[in-house]
Backbone bond lengths (Angstrom), bond angles and torsions (degrees), N, CA, C in turn:
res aa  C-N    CA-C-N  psi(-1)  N-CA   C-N-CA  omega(-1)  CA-C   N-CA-C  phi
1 X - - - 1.456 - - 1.538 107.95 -
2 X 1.283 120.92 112.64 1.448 121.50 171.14 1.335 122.89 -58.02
3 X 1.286 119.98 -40.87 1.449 125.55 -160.71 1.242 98.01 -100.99
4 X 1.071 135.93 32.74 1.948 118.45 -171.63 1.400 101.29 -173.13
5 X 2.224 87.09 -169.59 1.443 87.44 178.79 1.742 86.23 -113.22
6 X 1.695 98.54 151.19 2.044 115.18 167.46 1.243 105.01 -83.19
7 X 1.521 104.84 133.26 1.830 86.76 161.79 1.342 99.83 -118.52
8 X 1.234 131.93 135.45 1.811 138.89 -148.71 1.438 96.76 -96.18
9 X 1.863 110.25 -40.33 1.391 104.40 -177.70 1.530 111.78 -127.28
10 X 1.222 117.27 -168.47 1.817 124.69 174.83 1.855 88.86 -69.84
11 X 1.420 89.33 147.84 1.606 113.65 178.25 1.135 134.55 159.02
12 X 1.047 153.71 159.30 1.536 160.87 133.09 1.807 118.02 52.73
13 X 1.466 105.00 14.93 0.906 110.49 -157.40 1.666 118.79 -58.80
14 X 1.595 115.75 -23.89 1.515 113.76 157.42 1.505 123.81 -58.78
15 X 1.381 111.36 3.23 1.474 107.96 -173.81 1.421 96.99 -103.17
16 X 1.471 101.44 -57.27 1.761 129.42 -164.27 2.188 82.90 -52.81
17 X 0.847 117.29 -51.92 1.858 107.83 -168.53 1.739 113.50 -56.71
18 X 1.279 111.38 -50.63 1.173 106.93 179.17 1.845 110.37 -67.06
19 X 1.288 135.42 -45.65 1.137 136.89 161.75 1.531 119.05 -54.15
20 X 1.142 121.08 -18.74 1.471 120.35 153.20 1.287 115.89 -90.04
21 X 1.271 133.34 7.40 1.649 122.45 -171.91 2.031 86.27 -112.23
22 X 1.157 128.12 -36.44 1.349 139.29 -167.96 1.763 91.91 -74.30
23 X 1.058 118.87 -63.12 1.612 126.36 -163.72 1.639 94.46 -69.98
24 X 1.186 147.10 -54.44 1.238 129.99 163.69 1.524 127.82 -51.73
25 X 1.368 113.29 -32.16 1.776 115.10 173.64 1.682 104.13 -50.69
26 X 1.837 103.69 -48.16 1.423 108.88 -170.55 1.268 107.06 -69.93
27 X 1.012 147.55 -31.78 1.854 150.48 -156.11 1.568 83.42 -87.27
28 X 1.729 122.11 -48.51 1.578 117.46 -175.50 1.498 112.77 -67.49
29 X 1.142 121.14 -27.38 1.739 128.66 -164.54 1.933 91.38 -84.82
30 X 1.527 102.57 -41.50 1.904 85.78 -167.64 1.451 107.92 -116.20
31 X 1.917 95.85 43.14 1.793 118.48 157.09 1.293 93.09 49.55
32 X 1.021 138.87 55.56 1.509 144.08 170.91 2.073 100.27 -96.90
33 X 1.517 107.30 93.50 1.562 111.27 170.66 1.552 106.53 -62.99
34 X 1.259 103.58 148.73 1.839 114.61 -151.96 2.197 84.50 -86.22
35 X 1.365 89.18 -14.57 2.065 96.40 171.54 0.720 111.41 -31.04
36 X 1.771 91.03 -75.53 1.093 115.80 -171.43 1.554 149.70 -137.56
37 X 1.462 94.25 83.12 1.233 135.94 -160.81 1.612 120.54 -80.09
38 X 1.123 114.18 93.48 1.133 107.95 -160.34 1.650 101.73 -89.09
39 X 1.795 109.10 153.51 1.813 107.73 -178.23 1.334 109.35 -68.21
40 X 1.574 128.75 -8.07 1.292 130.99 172.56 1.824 115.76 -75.17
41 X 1.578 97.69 -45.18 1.389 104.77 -179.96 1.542 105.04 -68.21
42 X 1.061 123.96 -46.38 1.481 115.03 174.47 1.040 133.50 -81.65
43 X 1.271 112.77 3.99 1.682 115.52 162.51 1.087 107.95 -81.98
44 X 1.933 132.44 -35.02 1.321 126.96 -168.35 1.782 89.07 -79.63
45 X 0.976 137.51 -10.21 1.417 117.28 -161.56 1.885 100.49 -101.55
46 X 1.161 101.08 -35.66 1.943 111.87 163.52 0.982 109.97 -59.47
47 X 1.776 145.86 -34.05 0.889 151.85 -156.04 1.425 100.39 -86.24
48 X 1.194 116.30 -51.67 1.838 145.45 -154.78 1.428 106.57 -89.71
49 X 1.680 122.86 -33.82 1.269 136.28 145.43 1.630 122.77 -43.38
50 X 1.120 89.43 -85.02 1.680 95.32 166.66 1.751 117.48 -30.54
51 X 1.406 115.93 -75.90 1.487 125.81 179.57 1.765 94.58 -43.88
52 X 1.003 120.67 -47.58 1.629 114.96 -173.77 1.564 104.06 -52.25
53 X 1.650 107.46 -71.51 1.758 100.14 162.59 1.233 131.63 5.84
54 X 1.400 78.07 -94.64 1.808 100.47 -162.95 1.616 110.56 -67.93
55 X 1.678 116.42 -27.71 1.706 106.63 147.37 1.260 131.01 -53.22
56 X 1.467 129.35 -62.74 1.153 128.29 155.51 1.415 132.50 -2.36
57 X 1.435 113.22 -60.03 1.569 145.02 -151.39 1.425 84.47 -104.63
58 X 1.579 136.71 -47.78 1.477 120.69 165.65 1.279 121.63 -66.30
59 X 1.426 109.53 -14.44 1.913 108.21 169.33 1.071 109.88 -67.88
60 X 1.075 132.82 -36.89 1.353 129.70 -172.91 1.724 125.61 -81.75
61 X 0.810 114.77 7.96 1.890 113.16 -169.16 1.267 96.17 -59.02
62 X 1.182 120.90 -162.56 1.466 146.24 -156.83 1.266 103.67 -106.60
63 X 2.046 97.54 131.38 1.750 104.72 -178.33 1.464 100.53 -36.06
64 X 1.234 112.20 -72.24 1.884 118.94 -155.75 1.505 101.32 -52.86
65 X 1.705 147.35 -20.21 1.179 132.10 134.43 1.508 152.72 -60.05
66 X 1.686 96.10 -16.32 1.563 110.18 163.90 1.636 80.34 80.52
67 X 1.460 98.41 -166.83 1.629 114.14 165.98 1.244 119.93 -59.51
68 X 1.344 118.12 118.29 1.664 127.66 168.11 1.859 105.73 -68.22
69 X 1.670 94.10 137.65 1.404 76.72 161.39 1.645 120.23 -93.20
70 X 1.406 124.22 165.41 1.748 134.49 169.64 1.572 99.67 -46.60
71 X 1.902 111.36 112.95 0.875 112.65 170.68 1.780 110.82 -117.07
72 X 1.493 132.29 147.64 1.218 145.39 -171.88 1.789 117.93 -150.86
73 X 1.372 64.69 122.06 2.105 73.58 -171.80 1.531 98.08 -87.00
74 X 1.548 98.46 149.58 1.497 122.69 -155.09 1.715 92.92 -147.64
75 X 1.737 93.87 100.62 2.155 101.28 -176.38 1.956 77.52 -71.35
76 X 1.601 95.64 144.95 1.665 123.03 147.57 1.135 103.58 -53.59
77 X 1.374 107.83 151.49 2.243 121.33 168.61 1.338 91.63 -38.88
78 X 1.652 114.40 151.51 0.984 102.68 158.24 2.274 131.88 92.23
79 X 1.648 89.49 -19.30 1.498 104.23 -177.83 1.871 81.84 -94.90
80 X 1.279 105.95 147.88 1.444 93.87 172.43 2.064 105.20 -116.60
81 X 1.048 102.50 167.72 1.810 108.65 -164.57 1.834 88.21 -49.42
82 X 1.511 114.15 -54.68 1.154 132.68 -159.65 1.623 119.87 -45.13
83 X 1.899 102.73 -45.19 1.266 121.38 168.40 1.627 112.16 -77.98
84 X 0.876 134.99 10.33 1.454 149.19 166.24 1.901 110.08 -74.30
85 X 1.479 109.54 -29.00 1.531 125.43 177.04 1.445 89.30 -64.32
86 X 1.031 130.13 -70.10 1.757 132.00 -162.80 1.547 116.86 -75.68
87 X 1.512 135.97 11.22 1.006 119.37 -175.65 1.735 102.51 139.56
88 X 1.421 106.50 148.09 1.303 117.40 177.25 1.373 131.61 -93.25
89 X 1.289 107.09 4.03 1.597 124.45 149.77 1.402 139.61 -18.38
90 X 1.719 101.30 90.22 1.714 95.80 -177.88 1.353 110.33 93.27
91 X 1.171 114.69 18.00 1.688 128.33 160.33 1.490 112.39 -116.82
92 X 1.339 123.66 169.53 1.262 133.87 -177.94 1.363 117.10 -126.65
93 X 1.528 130.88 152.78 1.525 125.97 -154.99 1.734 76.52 -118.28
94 X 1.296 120.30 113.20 1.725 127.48 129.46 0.980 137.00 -51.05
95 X 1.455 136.76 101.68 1.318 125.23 -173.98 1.394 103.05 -99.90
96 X 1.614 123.96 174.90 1.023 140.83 -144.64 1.672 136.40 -155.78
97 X 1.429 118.57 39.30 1.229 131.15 -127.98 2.215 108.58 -61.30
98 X 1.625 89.36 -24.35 1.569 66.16 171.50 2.021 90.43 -160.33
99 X 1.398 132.87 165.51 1.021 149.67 171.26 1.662 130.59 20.90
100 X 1.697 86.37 -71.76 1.373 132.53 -166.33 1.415 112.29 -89.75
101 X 1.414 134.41 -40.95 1.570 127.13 127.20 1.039 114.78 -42.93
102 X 1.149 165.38 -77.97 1.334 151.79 -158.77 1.368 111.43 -56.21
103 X 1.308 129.10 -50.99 1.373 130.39 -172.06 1.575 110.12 -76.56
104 X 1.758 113.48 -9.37 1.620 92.97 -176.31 1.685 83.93 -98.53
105 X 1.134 125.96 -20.12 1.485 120.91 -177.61 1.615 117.42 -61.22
106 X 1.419 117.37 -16.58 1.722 128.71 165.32 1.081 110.63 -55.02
107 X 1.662 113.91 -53.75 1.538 100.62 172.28 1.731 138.88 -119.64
108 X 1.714 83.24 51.21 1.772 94.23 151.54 0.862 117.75 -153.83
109 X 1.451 137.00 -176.48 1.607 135.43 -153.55 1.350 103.09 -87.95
110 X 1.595 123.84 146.31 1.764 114.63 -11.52 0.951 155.15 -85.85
111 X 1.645 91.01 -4.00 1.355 104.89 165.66 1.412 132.37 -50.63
112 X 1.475 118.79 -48.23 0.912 105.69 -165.82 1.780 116.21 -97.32
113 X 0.785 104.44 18.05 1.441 128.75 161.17 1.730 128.69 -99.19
114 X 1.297 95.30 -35.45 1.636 89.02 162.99 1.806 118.48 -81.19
115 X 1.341 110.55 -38.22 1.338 121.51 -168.33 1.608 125.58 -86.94
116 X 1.618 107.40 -9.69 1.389 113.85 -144.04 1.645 93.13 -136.93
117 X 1.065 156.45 111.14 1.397 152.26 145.66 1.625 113.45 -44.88
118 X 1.291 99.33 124.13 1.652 116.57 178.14 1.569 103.43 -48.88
119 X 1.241 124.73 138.01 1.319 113.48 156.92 1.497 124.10 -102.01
């Protein structure tokens, strides 16, 4: 699929919708034709999607917290995606105080090594 995200199996699909409705606005906002779609252009727009998210969802916390900052769990070497089903054990919470940290943090470690397959 050029223009989107695949999902290969059953899953997460209340998550996977809103992250596909954000990552297509962006591919539509920076006239990106679904033609011709390059894996560069759509990585910055998945990338830029996502960070929009998880800001969003930190705008909102609770009066008596004010603004939350963007938080993202990051498994230690060694935690596997799989053991992530049973518990958050042996990962670390990243916080994220505004936009532009978060989005340069996609592409370098650890993030972008836990979340992202090398190409």
């Amino acid at each position: 699929c050029p223009y989107g995200l695949r999902q290969a199996e059953g899953g997460p699909c209340g998550v996977i919708a809103p992250v596909q409705a954000f990552l297509v606005a962006r591919l539509v906002a920076e006239k990106v034709s679904p033609a011709k779609a390059s894996s560069s252009a759509c990585r910055r727009a998945l990338l830029d999607a996502l960070t929009d998210v998880l800001c969003l969802c930190a705008a909102h916390g609770t009066a008596a917290e004010g603004r939350s900052p963007a938080r993202v769990l990051v498994p230690s070497s060694g935690v596997t995606l799989r053991s992530l089903l049973k518990g958050v054990e042996g990962c670390d919470v990243m916080e994220f105080a505004d936009w532009s940290s978060l989005r340069a943090a996609w592409d370098t470690e650890p993030l972008s090594a836990v979340y992202f397959a090398r190409e």
